[in-house]
PyMOL commands that place a pseudoatom at each C-alpha (Angstrom):
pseudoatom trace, name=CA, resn=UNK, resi=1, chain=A, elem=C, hetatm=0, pos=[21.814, -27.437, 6.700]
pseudoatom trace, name=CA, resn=UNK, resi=2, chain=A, elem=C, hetatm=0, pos=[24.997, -28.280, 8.849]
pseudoatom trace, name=CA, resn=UNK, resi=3, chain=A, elem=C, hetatm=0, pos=[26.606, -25.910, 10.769]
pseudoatom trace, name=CA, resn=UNK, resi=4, chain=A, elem=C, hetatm=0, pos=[30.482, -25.885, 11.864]
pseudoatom trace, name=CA, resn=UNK, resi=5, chain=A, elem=C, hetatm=0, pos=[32.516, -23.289, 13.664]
pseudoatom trace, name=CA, resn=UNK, resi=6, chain=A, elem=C, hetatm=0, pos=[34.878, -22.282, 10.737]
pseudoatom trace, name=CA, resn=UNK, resi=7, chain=A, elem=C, hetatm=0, pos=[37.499, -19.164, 9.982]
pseudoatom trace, name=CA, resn=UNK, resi=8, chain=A, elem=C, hetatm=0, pos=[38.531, -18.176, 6.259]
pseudoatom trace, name=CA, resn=UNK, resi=9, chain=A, elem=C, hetatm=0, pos=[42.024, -19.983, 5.711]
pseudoatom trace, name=CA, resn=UNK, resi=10, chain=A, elem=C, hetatm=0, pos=[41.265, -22.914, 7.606]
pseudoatom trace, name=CA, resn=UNK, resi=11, chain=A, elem=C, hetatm=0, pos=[41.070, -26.160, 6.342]
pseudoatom trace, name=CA, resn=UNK, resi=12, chain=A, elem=C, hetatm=0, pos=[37.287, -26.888, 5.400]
pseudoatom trace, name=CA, resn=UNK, resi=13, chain=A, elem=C, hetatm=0, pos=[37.832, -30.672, 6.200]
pseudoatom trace, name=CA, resn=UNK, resi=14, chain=A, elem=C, hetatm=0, pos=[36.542, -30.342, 9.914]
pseudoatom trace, name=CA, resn=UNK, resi=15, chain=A, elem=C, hetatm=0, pos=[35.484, -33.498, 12.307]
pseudoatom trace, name=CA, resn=UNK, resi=16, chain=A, elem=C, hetatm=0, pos=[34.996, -37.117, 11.315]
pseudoatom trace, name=CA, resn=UNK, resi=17, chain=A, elem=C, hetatm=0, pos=[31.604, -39.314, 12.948]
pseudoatom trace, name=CA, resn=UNK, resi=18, chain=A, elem=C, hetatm=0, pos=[31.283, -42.490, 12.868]
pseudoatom trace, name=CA, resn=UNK, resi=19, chain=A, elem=C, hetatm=0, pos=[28.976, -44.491, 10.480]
pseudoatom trace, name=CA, resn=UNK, resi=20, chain=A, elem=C, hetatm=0, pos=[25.213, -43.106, 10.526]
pseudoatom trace, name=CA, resn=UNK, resi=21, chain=A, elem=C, hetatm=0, pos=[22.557, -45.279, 12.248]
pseudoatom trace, name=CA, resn=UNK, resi=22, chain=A, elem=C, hetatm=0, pos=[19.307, -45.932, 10.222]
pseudoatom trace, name=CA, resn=UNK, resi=23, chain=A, elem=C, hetatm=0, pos=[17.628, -43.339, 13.140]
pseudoatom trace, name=CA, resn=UNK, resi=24, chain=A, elem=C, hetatm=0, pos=[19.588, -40.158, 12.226]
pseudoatom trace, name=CA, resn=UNK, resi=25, chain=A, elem=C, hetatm=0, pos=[18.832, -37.804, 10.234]
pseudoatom trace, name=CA, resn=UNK, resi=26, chain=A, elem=C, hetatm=0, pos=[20.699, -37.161, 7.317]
pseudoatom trace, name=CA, resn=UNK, resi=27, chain=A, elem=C, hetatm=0, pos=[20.949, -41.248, 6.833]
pseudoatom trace, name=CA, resn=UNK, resi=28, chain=A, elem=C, hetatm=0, pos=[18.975, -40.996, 3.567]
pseudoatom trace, name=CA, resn=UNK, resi=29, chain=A, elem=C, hetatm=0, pos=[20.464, -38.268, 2.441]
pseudoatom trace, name=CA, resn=UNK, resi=30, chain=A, elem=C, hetatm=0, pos=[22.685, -37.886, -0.744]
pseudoatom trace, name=CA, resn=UNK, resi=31, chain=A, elem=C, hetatm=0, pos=[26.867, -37.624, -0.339]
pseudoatom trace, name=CA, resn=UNK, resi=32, chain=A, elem=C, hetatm=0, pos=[26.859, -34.724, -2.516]
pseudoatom trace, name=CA, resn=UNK, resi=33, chain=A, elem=C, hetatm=0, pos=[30.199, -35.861, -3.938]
pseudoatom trace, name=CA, resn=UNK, resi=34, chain=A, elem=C, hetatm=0, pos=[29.439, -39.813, -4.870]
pseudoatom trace, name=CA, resn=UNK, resi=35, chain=A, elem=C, hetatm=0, pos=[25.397, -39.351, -4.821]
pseudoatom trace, name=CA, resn=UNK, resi=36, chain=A, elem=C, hetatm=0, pos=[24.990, -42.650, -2.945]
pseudoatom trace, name=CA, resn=UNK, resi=37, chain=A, elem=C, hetatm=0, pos=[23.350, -42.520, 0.523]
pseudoatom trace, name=CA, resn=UNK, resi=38, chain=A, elem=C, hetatm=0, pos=[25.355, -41.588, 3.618]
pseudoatom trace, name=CA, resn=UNK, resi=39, chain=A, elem=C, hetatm=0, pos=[23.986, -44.243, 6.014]
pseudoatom trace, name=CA, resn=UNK, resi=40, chain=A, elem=C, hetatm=0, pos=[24.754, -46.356, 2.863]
pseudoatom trace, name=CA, resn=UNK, resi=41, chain=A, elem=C, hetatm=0, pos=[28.359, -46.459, 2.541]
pseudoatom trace, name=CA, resn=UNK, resi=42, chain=A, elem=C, hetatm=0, pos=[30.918, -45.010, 0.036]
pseudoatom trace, name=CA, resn=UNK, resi=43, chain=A, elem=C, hetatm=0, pos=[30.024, -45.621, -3.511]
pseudoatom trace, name=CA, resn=UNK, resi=44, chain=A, elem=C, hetatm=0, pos=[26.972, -47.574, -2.928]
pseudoatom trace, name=CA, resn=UNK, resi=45, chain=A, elem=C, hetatm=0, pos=[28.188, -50.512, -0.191]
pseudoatom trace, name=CA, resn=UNK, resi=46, chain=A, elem=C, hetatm=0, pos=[26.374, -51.825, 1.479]
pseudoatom trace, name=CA, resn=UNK, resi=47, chain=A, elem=C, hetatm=0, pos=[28.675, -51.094, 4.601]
pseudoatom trace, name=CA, resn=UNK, resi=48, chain=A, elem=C, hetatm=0, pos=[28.074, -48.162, 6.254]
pseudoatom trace, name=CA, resn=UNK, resi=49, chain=A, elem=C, hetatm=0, pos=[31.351, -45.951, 6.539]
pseudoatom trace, name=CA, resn=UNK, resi=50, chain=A, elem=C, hetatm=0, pos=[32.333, -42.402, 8.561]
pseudoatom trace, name=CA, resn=UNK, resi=51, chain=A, elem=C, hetatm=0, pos=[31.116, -39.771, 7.465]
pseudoatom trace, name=CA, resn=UNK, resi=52, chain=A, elem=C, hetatm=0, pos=[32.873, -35.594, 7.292]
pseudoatom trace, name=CA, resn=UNK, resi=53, chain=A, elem=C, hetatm=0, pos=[31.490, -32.602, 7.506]
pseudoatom trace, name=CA, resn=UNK, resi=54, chain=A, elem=C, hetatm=0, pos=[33.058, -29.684, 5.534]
pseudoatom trace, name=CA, resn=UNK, resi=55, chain=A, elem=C, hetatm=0, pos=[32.995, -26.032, 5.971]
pseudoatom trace, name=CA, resn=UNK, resi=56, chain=A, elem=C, hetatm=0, pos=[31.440, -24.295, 2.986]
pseudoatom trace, name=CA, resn=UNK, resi=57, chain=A, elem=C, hetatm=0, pos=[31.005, -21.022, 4.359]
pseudoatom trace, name=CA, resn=UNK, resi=58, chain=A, elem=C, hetatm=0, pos=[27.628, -19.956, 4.171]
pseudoatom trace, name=CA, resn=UNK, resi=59, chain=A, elem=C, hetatm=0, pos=[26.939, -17.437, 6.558]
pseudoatom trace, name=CA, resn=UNK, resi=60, chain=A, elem=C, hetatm=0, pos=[23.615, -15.656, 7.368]
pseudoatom trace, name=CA, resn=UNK, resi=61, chain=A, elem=C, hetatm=0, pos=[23.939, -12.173, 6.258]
pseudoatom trace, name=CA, resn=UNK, resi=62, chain=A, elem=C, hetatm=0, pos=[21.397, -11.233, 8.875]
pseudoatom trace, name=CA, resn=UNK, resi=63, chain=A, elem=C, hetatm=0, pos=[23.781, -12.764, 11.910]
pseudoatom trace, name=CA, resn=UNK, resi=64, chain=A, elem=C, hetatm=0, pos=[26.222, -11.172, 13.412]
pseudoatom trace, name=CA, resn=UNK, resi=65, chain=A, elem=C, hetatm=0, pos=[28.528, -14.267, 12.210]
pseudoatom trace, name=CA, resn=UNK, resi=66, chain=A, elem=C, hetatm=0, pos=[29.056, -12.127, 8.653]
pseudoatom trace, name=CA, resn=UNK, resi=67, chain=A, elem=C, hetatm=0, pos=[30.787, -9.555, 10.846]
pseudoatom trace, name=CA, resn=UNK, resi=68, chain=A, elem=C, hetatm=0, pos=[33.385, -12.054, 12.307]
pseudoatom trace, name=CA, resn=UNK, resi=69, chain=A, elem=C, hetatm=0, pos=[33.631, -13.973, 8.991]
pseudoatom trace, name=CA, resn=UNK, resi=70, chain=A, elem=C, hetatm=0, pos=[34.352, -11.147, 7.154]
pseudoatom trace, name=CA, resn=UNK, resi=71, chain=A, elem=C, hetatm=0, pos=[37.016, -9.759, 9.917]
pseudoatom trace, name=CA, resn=UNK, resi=72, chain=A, elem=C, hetatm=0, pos=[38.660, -13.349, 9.173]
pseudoatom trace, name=CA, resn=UNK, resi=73, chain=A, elem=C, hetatm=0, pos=[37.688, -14.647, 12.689]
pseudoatom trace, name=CA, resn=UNK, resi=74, chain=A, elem=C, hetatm=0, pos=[36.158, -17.780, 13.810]
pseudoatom trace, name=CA, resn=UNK, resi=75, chain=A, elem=C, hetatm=0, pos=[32.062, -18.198, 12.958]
pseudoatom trace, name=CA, resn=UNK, resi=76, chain=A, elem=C, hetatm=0, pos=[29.269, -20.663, 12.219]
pseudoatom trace, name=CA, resn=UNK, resi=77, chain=A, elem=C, hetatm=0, pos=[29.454, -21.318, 8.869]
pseudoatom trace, name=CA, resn=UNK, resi=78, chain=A, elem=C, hetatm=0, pos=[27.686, -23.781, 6.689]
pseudoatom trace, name=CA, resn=UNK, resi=79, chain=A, elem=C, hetatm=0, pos=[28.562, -27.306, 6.274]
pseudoatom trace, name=CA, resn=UNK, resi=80, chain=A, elem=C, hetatm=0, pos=[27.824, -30.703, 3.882]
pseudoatom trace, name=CA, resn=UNK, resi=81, chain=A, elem=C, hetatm=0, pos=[27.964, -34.126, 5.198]
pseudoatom trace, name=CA, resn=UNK, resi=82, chain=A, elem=C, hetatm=0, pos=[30.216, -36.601, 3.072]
pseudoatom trace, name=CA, resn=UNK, resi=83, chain=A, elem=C, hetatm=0, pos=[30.962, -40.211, 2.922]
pseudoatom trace, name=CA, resn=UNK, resi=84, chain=A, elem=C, hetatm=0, pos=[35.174, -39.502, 5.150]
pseudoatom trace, name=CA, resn=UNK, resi=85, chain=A, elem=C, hetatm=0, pos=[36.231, -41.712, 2.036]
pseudoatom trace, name=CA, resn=UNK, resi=86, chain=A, elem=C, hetatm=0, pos=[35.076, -39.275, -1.298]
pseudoatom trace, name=CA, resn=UNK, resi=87, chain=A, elem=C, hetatm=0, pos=[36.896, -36.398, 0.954]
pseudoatom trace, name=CA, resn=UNK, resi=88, chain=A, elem=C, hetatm=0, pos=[40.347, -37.953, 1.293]
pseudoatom trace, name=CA, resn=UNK, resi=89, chain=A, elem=C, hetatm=0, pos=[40.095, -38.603, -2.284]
pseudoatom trace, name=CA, resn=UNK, resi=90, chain=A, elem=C, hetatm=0, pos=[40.369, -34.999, -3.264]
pseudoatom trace, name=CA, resn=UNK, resi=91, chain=A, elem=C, hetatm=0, pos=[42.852, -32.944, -2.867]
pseudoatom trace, name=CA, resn=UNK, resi=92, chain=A, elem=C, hetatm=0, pos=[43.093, -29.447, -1.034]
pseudoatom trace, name=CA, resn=UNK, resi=93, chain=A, elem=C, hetatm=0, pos=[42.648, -27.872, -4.718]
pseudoatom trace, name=CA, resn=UNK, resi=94, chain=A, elem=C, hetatm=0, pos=[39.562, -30.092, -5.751]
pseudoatom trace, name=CA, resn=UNK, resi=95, chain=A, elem=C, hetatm=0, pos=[37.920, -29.695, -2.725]
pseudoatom trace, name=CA, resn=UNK, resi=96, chain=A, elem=C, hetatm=0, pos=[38.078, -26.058, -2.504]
pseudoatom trace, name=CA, resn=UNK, resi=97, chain=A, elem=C, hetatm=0, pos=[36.866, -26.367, -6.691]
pseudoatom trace, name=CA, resn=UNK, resi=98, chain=A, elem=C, hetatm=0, pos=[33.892, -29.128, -5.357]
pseudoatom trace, name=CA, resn=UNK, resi=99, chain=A, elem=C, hetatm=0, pos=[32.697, -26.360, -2.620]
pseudoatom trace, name=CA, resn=UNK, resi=100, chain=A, elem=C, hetatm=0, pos=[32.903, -23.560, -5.041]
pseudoatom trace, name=CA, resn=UNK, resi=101, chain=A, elem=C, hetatm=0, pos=[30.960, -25.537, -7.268]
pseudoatom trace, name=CA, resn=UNK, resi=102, chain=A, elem=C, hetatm=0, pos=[28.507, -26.275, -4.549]
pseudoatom trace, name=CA, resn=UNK, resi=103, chain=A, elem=C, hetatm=0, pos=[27.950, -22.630, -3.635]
pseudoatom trace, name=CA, resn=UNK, resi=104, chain=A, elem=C, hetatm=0, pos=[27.486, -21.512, -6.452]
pseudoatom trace, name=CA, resn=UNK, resi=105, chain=A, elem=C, hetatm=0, pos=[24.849, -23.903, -7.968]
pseudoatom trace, name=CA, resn=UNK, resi=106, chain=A, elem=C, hetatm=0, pos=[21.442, -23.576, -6.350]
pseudoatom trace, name=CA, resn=UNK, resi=107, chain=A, elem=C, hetatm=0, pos=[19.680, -26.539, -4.679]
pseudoatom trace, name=CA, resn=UNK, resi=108, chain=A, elem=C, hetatm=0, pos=[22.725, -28.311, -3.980]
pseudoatom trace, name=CA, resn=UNK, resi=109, chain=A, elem=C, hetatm=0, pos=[22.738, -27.859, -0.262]
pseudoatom trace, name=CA, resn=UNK, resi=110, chain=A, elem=C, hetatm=0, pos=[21.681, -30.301, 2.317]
pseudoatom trace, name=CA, resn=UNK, resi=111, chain=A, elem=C, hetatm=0, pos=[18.673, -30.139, 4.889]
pseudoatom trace, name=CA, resn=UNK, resi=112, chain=A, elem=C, hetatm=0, pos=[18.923, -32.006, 8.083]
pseudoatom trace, name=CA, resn=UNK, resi=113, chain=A, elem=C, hetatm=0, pos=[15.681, -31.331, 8.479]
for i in range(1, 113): cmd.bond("trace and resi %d" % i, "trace and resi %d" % (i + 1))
show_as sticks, trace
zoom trace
């Protein structure tokens, strides 16, 4: 899992890396938008493209973090990694529909781990 300092309201499009290097990581891992690798590129390329994390506000109920999220103030929250390129093709609407969907469908998280 990715974390990202996050408040309720915000935009969940937070910061922008460059293109993953074969050593880190979440390389191998799935965009969870396109299903192609991330160290891969956008929709299966072969070259390697930035990558976006975005807030999906998981919080640990056992953290102190629930209290601030809940007050509408700034927390760690949860996060997904995805190709910069499947993000700017959504909207604010279907993004906010893609992360509902995403919360509320188990095993669709990532592990950096």
């Amino acid at each position: 899992m990715f974390y990202v300092r996050w408040k309720m309201g915000d935009t969940r499009r937070c910061r922008v890396f460059p293109p993953l290097t074969p050593e880190h990581p979440a390389y191998a891992m799935k965009c969870l938008y396109c299903h192609y690798e991330l160290g891969g590129g956008f929709g299966g390329s072969t070259k390697p493209e930035a990558v976006q994390l975005i807030a999906v506000a998981l919080v640990d109920p056992d953290s102190d973090a629930l209290v601030k999220f809940a007050a509408g103030r700034v927390c760690n929250v949860g996060a997904v990694l995805l190709h910069e390129r499947c993000v700017l093709q959504m909207t604010d609407k279907q993004l906010e529909e893609f992360v509902g969907e995403l919360v509320h469908v188990p095993g669709q998280t990532q592990d950096a781990t």
